[in-house]
C-alpha positions in Angstrom: 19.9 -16.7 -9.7 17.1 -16.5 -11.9 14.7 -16.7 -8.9 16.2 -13.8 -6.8 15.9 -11.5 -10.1 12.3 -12.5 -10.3 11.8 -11.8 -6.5 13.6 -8.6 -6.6 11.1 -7.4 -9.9 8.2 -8.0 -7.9 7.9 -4.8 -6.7 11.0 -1.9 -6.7 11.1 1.9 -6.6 13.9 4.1 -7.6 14.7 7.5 -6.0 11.9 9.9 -7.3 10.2 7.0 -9.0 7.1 4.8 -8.5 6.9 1.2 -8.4 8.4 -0.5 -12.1 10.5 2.7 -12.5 8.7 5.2 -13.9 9.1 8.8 -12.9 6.0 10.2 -10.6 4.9 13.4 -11.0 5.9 15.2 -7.3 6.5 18.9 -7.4 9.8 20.2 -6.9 11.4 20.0 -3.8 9.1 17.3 -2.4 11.6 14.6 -2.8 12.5 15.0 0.8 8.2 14.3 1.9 7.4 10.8 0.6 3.2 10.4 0.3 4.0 6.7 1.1 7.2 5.0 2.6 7.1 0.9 2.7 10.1 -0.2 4.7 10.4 -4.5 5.1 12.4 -5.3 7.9 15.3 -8.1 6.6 12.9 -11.2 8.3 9.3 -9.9 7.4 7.1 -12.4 6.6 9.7 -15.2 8.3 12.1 -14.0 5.3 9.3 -14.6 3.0 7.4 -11.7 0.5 4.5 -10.0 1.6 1.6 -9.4 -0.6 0.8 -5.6 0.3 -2.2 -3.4 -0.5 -2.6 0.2 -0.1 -6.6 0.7 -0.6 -8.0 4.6 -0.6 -11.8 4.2 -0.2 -13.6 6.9 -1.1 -16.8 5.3 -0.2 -17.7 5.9 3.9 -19.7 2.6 3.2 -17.2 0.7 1.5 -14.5 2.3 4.2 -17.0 0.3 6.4 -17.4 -2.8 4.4 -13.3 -3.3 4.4 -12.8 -2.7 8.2 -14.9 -5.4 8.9 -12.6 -7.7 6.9 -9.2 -9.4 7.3 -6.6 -9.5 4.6 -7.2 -13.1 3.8 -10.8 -12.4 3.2 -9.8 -9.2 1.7 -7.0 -10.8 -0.6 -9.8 -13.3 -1.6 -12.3 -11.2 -2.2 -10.4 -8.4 -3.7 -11.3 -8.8 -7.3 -15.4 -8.9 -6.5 -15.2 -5.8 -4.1 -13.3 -3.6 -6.6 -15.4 -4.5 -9.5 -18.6 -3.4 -6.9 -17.1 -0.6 -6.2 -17.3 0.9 -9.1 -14.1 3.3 -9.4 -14.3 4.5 -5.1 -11.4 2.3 -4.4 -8.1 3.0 -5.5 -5.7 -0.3 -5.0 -1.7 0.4 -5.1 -0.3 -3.2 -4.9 3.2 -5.1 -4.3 4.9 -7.9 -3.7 7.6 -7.4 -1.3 10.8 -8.5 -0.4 12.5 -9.0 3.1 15.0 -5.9 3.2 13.0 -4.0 0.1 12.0 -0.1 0.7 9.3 1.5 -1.4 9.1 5.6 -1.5 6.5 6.9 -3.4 5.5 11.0 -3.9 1.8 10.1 -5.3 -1.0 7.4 -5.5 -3.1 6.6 -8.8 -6.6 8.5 -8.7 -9.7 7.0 -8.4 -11.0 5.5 -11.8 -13.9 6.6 -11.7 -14.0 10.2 -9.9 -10.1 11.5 -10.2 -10.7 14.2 -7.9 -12.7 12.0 -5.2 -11.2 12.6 -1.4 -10.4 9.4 0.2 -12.5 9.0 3.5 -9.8 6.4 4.9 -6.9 4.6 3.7 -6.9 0.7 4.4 -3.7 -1.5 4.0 -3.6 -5.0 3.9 -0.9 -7.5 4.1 -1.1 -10.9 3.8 1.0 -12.6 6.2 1.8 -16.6 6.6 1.0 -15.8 10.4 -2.5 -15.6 11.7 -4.1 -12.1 12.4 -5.9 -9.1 11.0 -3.2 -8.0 9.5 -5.4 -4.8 8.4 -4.9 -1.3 9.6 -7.4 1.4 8.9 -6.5 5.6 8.5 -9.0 8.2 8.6 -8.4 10.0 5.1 -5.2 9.8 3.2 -2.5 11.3 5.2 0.6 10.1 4.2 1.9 6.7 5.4 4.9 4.8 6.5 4.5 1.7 6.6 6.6 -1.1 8.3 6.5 -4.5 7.7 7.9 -6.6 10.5 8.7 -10.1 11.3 5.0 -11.7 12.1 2.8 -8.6 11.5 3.2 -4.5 10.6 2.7 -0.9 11.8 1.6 2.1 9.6 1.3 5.3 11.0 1.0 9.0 9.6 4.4 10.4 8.4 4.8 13.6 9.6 7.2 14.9 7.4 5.4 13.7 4.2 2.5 15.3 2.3 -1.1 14.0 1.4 -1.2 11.4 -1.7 
């Protein structure tokens, strides 16, 4: 029992909330247009969590660097490349469970410019299958993401607004 409570806290959103609970900061009446919406499908990851990272570059560089990268290398490397970067990556991360959704209405800033645009989004999953398990977004549009049984999709969501 004590293991599913600990799986469950890996990662968790509430309505209107960002991951660990805490209240975001969306305008009124955008509770309906998500920035970022992480659905797991009940067998992701062969019923097992998925390390998940939602990277905003806002180096074109860097946005080079990390398409050139799987998300094992990425995953091992992660530390190192955010440290380099020097506040032009911002890193939202989970953990997350087979069945678990995720709705966010914002992303952290940069660290070091708040205001910086991101030139692409890059998401990363790290999956027990072999792959790239990377997909790459011009800009920051806002996302839903899908994790699925041996890899993912992420797409633009329409009906959502730009983290």
């Amino acid at each position: 029992m004590v293991m599913a409570l600990l799986l469950g806290g890996c990662a968790f959103s509430v309505p209107g909330g960002t991951p660990g609970g805490a209240p975001d900061r969306a305008p009124a009446g955008a509770a309906d247009k998500p920035a970022l919406r992480i659905l797991a499908d009940a067998d992701a990851n062969g019923r097992r969590p998925v390390a998940l990272d939602v990277v905003r570059v806002a180096d074109p560089e860097m946005a080079r660097r990390l398409d050139g990268l799987d998300a094992a290398a990425w995953f091992r490397t992660r530390t190192a490349l955010v440290k380099e970067s020097a506040g032009r990556l911002a890193v939202t991360s989970w953990e997350m469970v087979p069945g678990q959704t995720v709705q966010l209405h914002s992303l952290p800033p940069f660290a070091a410019t708040p205001a910086a645009t991101p030139v692409a989004t890059v998401i990363f999953a790290h999956y027990a299958t072999p792959g790239l398990h990377r997909r790459a977004v011009p800009g920051a549009p806002a996302l839903e993401i899908r994790l699925e049984r041996d890899g993912f999709t992420a797409q633009p969501n329409a009906t959502g607004e730009t983290p």
